[in-house]
C-alpha positions in Angstrom: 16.3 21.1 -6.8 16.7 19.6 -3.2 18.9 16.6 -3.1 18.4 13.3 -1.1 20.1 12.7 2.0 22.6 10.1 2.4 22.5 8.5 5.7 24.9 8.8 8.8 24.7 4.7 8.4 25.3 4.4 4.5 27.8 1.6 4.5 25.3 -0.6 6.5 22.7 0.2 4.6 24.6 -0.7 0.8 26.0 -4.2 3.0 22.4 -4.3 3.3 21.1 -4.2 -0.2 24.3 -6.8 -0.9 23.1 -9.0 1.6 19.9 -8.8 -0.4 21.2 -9.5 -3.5 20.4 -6.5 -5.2 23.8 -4.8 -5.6 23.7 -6.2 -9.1 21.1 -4.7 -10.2 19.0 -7.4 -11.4 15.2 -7.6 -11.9 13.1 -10.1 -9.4 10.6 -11.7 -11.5 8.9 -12.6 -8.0 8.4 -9.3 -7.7 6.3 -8.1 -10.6 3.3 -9.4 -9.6 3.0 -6.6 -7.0 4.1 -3.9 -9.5 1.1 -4.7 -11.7 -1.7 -5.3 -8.9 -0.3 -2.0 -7.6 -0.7 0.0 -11.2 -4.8 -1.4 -11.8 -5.4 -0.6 -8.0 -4.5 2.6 -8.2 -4.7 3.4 -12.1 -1.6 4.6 -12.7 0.5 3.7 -15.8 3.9 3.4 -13.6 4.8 1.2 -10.3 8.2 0.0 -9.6 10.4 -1.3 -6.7 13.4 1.1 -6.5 16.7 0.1 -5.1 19.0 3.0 -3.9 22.2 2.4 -4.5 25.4 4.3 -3.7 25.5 7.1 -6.5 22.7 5.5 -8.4 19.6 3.9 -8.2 18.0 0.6 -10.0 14.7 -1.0 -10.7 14.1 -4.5 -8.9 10.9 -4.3 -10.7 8.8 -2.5 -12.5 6.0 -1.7 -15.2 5.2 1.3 -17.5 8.9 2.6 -17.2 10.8 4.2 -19.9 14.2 5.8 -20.2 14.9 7.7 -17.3 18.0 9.5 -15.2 19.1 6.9 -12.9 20.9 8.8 -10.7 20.4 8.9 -6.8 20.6 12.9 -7.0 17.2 13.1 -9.0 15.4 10.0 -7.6 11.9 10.7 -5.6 12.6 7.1 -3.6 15.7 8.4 -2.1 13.4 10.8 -0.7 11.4 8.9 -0.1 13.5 6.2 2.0 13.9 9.3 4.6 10.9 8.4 6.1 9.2 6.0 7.9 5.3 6.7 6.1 4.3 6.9 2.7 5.6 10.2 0.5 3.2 11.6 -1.1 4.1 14.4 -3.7 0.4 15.4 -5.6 1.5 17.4 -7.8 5.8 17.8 -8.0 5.5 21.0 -10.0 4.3 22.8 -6.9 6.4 20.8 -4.8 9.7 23.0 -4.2 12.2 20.2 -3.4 11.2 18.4 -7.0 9.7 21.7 -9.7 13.0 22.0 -11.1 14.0 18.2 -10.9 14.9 17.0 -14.5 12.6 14.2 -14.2 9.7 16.7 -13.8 10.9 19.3 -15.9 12.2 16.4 -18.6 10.6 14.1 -21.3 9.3 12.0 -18.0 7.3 15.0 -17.0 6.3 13.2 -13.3 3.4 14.9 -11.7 2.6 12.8 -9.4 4.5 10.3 -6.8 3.7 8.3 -3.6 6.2 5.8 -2.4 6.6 3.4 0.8 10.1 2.8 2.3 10.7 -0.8 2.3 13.1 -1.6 5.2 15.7 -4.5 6.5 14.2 -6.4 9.5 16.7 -4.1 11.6 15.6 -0.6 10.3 17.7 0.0 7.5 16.0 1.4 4.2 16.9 -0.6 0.5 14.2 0.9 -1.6 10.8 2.4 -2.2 7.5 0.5 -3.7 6.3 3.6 -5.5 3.5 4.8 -8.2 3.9 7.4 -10.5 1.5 9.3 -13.4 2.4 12.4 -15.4 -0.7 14.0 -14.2 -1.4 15.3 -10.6 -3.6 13.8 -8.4 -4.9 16.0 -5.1 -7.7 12.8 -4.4 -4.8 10.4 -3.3 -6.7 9.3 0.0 -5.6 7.7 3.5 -7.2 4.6 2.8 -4.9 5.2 -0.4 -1.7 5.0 1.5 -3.2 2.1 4.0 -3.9 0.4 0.6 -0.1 1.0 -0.9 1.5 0.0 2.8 0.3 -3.3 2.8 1.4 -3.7 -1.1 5.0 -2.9 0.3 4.7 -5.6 2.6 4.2 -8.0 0.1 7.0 -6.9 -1.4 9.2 -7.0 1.7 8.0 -10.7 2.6 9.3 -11.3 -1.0 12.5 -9.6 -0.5 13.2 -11.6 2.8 13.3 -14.5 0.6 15.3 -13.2 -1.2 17.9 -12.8 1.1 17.4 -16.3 2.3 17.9 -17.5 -1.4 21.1 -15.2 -1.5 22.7 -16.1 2.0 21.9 -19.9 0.7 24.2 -19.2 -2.7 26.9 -18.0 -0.8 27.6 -19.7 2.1 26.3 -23.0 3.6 26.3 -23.1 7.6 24.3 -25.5 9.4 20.8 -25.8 8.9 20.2 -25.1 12.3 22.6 -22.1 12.5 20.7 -20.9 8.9 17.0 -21.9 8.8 16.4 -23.5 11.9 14.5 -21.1 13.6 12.6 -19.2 10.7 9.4 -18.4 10.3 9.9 -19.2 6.5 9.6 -22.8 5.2 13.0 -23.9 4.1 13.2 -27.7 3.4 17.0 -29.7 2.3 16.8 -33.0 0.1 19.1 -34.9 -1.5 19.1 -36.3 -4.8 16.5 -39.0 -3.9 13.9 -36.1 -2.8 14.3 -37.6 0.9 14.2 -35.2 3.1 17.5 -34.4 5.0 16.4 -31.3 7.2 13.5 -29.0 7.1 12.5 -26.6 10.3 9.5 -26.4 12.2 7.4 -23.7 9.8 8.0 -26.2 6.7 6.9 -29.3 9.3 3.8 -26.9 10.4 3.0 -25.7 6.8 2.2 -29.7 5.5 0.4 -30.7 9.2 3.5 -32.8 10.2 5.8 -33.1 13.3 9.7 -31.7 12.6 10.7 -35.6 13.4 8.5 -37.0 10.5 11.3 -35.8 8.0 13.0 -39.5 8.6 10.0 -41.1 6.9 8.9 -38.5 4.5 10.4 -37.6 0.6 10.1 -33.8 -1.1 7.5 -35.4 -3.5 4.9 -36.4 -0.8 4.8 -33.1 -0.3 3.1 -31.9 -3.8 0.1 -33.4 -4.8 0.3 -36.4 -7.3 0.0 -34.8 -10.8 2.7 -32.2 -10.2 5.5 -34.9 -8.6 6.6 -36.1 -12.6 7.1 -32.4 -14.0 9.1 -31.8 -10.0 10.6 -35.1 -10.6 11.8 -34.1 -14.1 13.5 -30.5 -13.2 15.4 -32.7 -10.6 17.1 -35.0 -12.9 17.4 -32.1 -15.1 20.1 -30.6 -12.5 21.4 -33.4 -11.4 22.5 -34.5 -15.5 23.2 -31.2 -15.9 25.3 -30.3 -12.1 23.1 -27.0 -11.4 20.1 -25.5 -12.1 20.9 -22.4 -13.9 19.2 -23.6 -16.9 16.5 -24.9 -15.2 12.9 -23.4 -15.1 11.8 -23.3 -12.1 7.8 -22.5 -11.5 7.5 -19.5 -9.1 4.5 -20.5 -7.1 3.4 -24.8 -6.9 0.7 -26.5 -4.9 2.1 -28.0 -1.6 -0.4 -31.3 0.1 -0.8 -31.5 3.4 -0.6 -34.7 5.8 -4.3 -34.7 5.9 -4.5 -34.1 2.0 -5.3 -30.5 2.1 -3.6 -28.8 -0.9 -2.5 -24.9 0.0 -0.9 -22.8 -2.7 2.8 -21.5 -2.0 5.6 -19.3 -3.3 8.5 -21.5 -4.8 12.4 -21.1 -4.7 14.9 -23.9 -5.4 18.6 -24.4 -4.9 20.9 -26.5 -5.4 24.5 -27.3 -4.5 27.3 -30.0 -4.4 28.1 -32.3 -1.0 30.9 -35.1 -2.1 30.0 -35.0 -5.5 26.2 -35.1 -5.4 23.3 -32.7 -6.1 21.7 -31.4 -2.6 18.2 -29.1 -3.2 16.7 -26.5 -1.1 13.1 -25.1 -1.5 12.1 -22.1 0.1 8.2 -21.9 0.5 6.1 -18.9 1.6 2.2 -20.5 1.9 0.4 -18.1 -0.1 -3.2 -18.5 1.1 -3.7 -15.6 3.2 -1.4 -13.5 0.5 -3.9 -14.5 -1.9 -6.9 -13.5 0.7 -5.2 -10.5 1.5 -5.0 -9.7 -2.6 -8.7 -10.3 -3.3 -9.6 -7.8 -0.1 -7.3 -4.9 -2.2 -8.9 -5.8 -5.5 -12.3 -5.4 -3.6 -11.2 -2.7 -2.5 -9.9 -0.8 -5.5 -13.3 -1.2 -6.5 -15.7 -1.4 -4.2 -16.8 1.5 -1.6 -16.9 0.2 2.0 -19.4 2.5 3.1 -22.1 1.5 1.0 -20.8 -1.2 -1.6 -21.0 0.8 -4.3 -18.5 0.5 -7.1 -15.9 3.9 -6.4 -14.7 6.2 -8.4 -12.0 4.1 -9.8 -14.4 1.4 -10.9 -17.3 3.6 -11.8 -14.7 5.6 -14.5 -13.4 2.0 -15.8 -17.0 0.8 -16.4 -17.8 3.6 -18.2 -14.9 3.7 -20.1 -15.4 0.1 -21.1 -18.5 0.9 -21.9 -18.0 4.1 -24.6 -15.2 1.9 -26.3 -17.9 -1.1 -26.8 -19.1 0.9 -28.1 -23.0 1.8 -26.4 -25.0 4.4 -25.6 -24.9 5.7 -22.0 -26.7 8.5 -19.9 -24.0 9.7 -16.8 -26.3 10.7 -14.0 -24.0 13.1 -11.4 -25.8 13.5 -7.6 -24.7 15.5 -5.3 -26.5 15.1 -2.1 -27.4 19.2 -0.8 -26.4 20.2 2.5 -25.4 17.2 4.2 -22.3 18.5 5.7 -25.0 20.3 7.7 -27.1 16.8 8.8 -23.6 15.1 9.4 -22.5 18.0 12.2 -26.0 18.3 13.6 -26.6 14.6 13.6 -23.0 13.2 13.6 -21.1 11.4 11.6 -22.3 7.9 12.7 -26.1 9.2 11.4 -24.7 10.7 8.2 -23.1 7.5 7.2 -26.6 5.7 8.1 -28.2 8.0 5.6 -25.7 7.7 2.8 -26.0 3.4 2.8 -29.6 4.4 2.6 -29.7 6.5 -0.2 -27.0 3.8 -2.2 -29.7 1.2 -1.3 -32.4 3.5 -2.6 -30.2 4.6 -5.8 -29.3 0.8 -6.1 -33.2 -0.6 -6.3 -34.2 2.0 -8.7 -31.1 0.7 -11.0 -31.4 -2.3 -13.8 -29.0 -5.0 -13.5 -27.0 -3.2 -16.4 -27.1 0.2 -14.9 -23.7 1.0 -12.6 -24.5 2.5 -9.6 -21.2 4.6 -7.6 -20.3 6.7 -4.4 -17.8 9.0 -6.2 -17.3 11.0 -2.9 -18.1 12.1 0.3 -21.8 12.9 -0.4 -21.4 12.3 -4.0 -23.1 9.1 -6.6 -22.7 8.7 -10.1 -25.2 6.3 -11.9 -24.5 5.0 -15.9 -27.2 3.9 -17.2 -26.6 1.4 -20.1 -28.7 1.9 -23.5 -30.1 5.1 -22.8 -30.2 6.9 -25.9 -32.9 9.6 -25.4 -32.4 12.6 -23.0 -36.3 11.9 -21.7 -35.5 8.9 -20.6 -32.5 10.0 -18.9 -34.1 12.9 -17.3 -37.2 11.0 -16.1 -34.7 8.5 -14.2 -32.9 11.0 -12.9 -36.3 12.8 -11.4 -37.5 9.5 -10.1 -34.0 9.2 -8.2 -34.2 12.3 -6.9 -37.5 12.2 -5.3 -37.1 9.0 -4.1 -33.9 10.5 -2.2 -36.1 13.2 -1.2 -38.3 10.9 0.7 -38.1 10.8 4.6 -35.0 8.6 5.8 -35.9 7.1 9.6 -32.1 6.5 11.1 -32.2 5.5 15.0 -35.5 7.8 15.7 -34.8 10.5 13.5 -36.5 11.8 10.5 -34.3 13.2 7.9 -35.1 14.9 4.5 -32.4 15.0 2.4 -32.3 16.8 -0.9 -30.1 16.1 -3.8 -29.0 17.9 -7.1 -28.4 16.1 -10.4 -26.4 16.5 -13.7 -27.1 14.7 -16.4 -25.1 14.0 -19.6 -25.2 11.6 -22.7 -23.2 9.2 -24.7 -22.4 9.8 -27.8 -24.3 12.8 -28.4 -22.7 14.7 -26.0 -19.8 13.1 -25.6 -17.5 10.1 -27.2 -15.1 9.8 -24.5 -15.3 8.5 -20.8 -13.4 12.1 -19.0 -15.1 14.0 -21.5 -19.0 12.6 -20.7 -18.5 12.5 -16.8 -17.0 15.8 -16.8 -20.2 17.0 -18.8 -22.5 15.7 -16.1 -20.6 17.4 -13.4 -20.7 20.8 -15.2 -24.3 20.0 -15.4 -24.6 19.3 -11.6 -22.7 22.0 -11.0 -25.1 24.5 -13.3 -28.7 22.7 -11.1 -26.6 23.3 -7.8 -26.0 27.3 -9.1 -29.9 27.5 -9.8 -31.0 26.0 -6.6 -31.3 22.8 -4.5 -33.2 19.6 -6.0 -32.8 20.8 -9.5 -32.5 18.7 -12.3 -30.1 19.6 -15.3 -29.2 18.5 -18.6 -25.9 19.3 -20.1 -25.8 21.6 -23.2 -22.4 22.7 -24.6 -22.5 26.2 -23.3 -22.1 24.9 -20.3 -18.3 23.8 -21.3 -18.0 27.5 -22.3 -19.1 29.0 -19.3 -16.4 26.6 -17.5 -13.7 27.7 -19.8 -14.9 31.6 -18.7 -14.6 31.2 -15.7 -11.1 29.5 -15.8 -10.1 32.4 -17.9 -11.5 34.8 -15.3 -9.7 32.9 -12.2 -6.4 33.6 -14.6 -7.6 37.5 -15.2 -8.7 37.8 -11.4 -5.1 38.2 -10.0 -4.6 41.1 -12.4 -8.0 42.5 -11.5 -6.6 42.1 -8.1 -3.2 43.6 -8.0 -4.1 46.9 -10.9 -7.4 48.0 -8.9 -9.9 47.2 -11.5 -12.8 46.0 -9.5 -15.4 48.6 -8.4 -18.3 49.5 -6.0 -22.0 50.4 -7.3 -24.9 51.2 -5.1 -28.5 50.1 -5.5 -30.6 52.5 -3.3 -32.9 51.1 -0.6 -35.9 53.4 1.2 -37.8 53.9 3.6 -41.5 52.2 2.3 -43.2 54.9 4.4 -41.9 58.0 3.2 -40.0 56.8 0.0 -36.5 58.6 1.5 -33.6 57.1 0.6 -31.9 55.4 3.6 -29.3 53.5 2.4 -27.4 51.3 -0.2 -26.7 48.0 -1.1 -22.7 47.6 -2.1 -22.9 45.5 -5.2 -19.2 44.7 -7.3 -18.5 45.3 -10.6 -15.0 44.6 -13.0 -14.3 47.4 -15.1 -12.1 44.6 -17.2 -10.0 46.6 -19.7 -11.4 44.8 -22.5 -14.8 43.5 -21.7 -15.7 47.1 -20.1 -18.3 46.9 -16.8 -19.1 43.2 -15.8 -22.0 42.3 -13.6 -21.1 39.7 -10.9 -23.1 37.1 -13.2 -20.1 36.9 -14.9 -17.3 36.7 -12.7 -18.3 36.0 -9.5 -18.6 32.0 -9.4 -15.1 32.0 -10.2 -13.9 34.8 -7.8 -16.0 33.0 -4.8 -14.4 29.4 -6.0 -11.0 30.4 -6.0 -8.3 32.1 -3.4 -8.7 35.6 -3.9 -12.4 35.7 -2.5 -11.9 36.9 0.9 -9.3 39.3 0.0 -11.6 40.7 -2.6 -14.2 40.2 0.3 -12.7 42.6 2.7 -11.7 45.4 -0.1 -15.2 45.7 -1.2 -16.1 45.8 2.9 -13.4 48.5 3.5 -14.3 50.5 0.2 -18.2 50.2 1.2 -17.0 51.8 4.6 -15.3 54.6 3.4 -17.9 55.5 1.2 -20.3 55.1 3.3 -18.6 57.4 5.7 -18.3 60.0 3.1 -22.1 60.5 2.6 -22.7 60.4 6.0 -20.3 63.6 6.5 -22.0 65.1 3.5 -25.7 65.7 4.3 -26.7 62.1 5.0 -25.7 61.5 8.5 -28.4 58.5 8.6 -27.2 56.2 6.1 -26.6 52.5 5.9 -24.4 50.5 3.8 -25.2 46.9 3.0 -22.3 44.5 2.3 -22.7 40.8 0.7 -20.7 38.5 2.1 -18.9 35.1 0.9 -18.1 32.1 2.6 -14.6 32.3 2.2 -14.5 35.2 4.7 -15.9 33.1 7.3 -13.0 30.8 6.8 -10.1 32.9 6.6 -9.4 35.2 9.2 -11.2 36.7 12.2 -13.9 38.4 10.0 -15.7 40.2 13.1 -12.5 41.8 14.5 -11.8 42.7 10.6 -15.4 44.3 10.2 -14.9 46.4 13.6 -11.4 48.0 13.0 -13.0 48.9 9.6 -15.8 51.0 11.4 -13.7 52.4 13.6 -10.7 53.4 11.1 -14.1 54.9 9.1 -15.3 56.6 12.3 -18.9 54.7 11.3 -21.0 53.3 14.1 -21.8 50.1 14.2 -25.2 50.6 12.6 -24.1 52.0 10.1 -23.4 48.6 8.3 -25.2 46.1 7.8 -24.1 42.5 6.2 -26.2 40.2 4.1 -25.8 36.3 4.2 -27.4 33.8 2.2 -28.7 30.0 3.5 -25.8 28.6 1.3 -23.3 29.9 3.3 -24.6 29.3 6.6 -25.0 25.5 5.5 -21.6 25.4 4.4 -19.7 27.0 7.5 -22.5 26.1 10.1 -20.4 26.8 13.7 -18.3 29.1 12.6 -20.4 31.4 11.0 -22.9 31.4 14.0 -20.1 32.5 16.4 -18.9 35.3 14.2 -22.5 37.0 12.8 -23.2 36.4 17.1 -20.2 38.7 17.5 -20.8 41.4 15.7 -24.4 41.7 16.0 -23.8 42.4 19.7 -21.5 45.0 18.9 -24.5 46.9 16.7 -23.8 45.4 13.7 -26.7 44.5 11.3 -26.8 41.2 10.0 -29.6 41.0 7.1 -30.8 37.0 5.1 -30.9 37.7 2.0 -33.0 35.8 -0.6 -35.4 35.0 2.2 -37.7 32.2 1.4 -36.1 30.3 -1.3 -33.9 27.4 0.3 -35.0 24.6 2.7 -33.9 25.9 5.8 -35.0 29.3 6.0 -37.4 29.2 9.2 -35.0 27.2 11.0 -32.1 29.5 10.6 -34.5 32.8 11.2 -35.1 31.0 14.5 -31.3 30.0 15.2 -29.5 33.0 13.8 -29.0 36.7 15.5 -30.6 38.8 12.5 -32.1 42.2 12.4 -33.4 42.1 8.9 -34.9 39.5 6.3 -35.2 40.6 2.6 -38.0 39.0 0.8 -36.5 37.3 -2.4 -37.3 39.6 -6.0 -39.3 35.8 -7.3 -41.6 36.3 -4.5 -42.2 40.6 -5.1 -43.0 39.7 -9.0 -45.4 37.6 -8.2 -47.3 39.5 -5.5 -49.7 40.8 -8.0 -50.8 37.8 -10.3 -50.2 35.3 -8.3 -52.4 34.1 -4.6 -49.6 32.1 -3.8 -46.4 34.2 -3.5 -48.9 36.8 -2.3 -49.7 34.8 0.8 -45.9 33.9 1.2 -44.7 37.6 1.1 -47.9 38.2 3.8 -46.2 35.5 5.9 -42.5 36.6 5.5 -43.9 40.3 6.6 -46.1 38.1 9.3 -43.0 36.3 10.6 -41.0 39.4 10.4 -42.8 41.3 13.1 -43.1 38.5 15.2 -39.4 38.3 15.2 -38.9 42.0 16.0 -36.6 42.1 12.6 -36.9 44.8 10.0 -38.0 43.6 6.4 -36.7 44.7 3.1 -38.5 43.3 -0.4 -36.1 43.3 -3.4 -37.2 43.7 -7.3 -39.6 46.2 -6.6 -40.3 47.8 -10.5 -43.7 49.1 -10.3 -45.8 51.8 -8.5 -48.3 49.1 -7.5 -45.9 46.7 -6.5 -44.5 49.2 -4.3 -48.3 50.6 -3.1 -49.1 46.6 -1.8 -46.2 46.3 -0.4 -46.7 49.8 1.8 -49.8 48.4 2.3 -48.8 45.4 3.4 -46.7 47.1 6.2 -43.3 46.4 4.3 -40.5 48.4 6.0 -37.8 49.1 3.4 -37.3 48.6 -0.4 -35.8 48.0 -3.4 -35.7 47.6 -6.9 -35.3 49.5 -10.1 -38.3 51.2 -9.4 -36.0 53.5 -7.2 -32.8 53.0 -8.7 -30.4 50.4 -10.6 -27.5 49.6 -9.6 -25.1 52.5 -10.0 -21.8 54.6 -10.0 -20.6 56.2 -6.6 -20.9 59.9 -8.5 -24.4 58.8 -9.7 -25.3 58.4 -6.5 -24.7 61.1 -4.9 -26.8 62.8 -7.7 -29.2 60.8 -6.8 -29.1 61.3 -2.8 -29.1 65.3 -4.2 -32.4 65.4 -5.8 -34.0 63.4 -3.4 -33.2 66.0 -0.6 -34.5 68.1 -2.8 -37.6 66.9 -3.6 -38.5 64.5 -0.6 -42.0 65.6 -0.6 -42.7 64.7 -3.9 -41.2 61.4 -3.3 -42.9 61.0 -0.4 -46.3 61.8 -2.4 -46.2 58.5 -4.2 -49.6 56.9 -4.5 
């Protein structure tokens, strides 16, 4: 555990916090207020004001704390007071100066902290306003710490009065000398509420001039109902010789000369001249507080991009909603490829295009329905009383295609295509986590089948999201013992049916499970942070074998390698792919590497630059799954390829249906136009294979020739056909 560090200026800095009044350690009731807005702004079920003391540190105030270790050694603020921004610690079990702190590792179990200094007018540090939950939170935004910033500035204008209240107690100088110049109000009367001194901010504040004081008493100052309950707490203190017992109202309306009323913040003292009560009120006008307060409660629940409700609010509403309790449908978008629009179009367009889609989402919603931007491209829609999954799923469609519809934004026409998951309450789900977490696995399951999909939850799809946390667990093991594999899938030459190559395809051999397809494991090996490493074993093991065969009576062949989009982000994957040919001795053409739309969408730049790269070094750079996404054409125009491979959906079809027919006759079309090599995969009959020879098809693929298998099953395989090449070749 990494302890605080104590300042070089320590002694100022605890004359500082008894300047303030807080060496006793006693709770500001004027400061609770703030501790509460900032726990419903931010949802979280603790927020205090923390006072660091010498050896120990104290709550000022506070809500949702319980028994805790109040020393300095373990606190997060004194960390916190170290710096001159906002602390934020997202998740303190990964977080090596607080994993082992006993108030992580304890009954507290803290997760998650962010905490703004607050500091003396001359820089020295008393405290932290912080927030804490006993979960982690990685979404804890900029706008978040803006938002929490001006919360501790609240509590510092509150603290300066404080120390105004506190100086007042303890020692009486001139008003001139003590209050003369402030910028806070600060008014002296006598027993008689006439005014004996005030300064030019409590003159300003009620529209007079400072030499009006002459004519003017305290009570002309409050408007007329208040003065007999003000009039009351005086004669209170003045029987009674203080006001210790008194109570005194925190905040009270003021009344301007031109009889205005403003609301202001309320502190009142009193002391003993020759035997009589004198009073001073301390005033803060509270108008623009209260301005600034209804902006953050806006904002904790509005988006300011498009109005929506956020995240925040959207969960709340739904969460009221299930505990009503009514029926609900959770409607999850997600809009596809807009990363893409915002760095072709920039991000002045993209934001254009999101208000437009809220508005579009917004108009399609009844009044009852909540309509929310949950994230960057991301809405979430409830829609109240829905009971029937038809329903939902009819809604949902209609939103979708109304999305889908052209968007005109400063002389551009976009398209913009969105996915959607849909789940409902309380068939599916009693609970407000558990429903909207259903509709994002569902999103997530229509984004895995392709773009604009629909999809309604169903519980397997909790159980495929458990498998594949249980295989991000098992990965690292499959990792570090070896257990992942390499079989080949041959491809041939359409003309003369010789084998001329391979596609690389991975398999687990888990020590329980036995051989895994990538079906299985792969979404959670290409979501987590092994999937480049994996990435570049499978391109070096591809390589070597590869090699091998080439050495061995195949001095032709070519490997094909699929790659992720993780390898485009970590690394320099062309000098990577290179020093693997060369520590192979393979040429260039020997390889070839297969991309799909997705992950040129997601990794645009950067994975133009590097597939340039290596394809002017020789290398072959092959689109797989051609024909299935929305920006195929656009990215075989953009892209330097040598090789399109027609999807397997289109090659079943060629036979039964006109349609994916024509298409494959215009991928071959485009193909040759292109000067790019064509592959078709899923070939599984002799007449698919005879119309797509025919058809001028280059290179093939498909069970019809060979599934997926071992290395030593292979090279059986690249045996008998040497042998028999002419009956191969004899096909049809």
């Amino acid at each position: 555990m990494k302890c605080p560090a104590i300042f070089p200026n320590e002694s100022k800095r605890l004359k500082a916090l008894s300047d303030y009044g807080l060496d006793d350690e006693q709770m500001l009731k004027s400061l609770d207020p703030v501790v509460h807005i900032a726990s419903r702004m931010f949802d979280m079920p603790v927020s205090a004001v923390n006072m660091i003391g010498s050896d120990h540190v104290f709550f000022a105030a506070s809500v949702g704390v319980g028994e805790v270790d109040m020393s300095r050694d373990v606190s997060f603020c004194a960390h916190a007071i170290t710096q001159s921004d906002v602390m934020v610690v997202p998740d303190a079990r990964l977080d090596e100066r607080f994993h082992d702190n006993p108030l992580v590792t304890g009954d507290a179990n803290l997760r998650f902290y962010a905490g703004v200094p607050l500091m003396t007018p001359d820089g020295l540090a008393l405290g932290a306003l912080c927030i804490i939950d006993d979960r982690p939170h990685f979404d804890f935004t900029p706008d978040d710490c803006q938002r929490l910033q001006e919360l501790a500035k609240m509590v510092s204008d509150r603290l300066e009065l404080r120390r105004i209240e506190v100086s007042a107690e303890r020692t009486r100088p001139p008003f001139q000398e003590y209050a003369g110049s402030s910028l806070t109000p600060v008014i002296w009367f006598d027993e008689h509420l006439q005014i004996v001194e005030w300064n030019q901010a409590a003159a300003t504040a009620h529209g007079y001039e400072l030499i009006d004081k002459v004519a003017l008493h305290f009570d002309l100052l409050i408007p007329e109902r208040e003065r007999e309950g003000f009039r009351q707490l005086i004669d209170q203190a003045i029987t009674s010789g203080s006001l210790d017992k008194a109570v005194i109202p925190l905040e009270m309306n003021g009344l301007r000369k031109d009889g205005s009323e403003f609301r202001f913040g309320f502190a009142l003292f009193g002391w003993r001249v020759a035997g009589r009560m004198q009073f001073e009120a301390v005033l803060k006008d509270l108008t623009l507080q209260q301005r600034e307060e209804q902006e953050l409660r806006q904002q904790a629940n509005i988006d300011g991009l498009t109005g929506l409700a956020n995240r925040g609010k959207f969960y709340r509403c739904v969460e009221d909603t299930l505990t009503s309790p009514a029926p609900a449908a959770i409607l999850m978008i997600d809009l596809d490829g807009f990363k893409d629009i915002n760095d072709t179009l920039g991000h002045t367009l993209g934001d254009a295009i999101l208000r437009e889609v809220a508005r579009r989402l917004s108009s399609l919603a009844s009044a009852d329905d909540v309509v929310a931007r949950i994230g960057g491209d991301e809405f979430a829609i409830m829609l109240a009383d829905v009971t029937e999954s038809n329903t939902a799923m009819q809604i949902a469609s209609v939103m979708i295609t109304a999305i889908a519809q052209p968007i005109k934004v400063d002389g551009h026409e976009v398209r913009v295509a969105a996915s959607c998951g849909v789940a409902l309450a309380p068939t599916q789900a009693q609970e407000a986590l558990e429903l909207v977490s259903d509709a994002d696995l569902a999103l997530f399951k229509a984004k895995s089948i392709g773009r604009g999909r629909l999809f309604l939850f169903v519980p397997a799809l909790r159980m495929e999201a458990m498998a594949r946390r249980l295989y991000g667990l098992e990965l690292h093991r499959a990792v570090d013992k070896g257990e992942f594999m390499l079989f080949y899938q041959p491809q041939i030459n359409m003309a003369n049916g010789a084998i001329i190559g391979a596609e690389a395809l991975i398999r687990w051999h888990h020590p329980e499970r036995g051989i895994l397809s990538p079906a299985a494991f792969l979404p959670a090996l290409e979501g987590g942070p092994l999937a480049a490493t994996v990435g570049t074993w499978i391109i070096n093991e591809a390589c070597s074998q590869a090699a091998y065969w080439r050495r061995n009576g195949v001095p032709e062949f070519r490997i094909g390698v699929n790659l992720c989009s993780a390898q485009f982000r970590v690394g320099d994957l062309a000098a990577e792919v290179m020093e693997t040919l060369e520590r192979h001795g393979l040429p260039p053409a020997a390889l070839e590497l297969e991309v799909t739309e997705n992950i040129v969408l997601d990794n645009d730049d950067i994975v133009l630059d590097t597939l340039q790269r290596l394809h002017d070094q020789g290398v072959g750079i092959a689109f797989d799954d051609f024909g299935t996404g929305y920006a195929s054409l656009s990215l075989l125009k953009s892209y330097p390829l040598s090789r399109i491979k027609i999807d397997q959906s289109f090659v079943r079809g060629i036979l039964t249906s006109k349609r994916d027919a024509s298409v494959v006759r215009a991928i071959l079309d485009m193909a040759r136009n292109f000067d790019l090599e064509s592959i078709a995969e899923g070939i599984e009959t002799e007449a698919e294979y005879k119309y797509l020879r025919l058809e001028n098809c280059d290179e093939g693929q498909g069970y019809l020739f060979g599934k997926p298998m071992s290395a030593p099953q292979f090279e059986l395989l690249l045996g008998i056909a040497g042998a028999n090449k002419e009956a191969v070749s004899a096909r049809g």
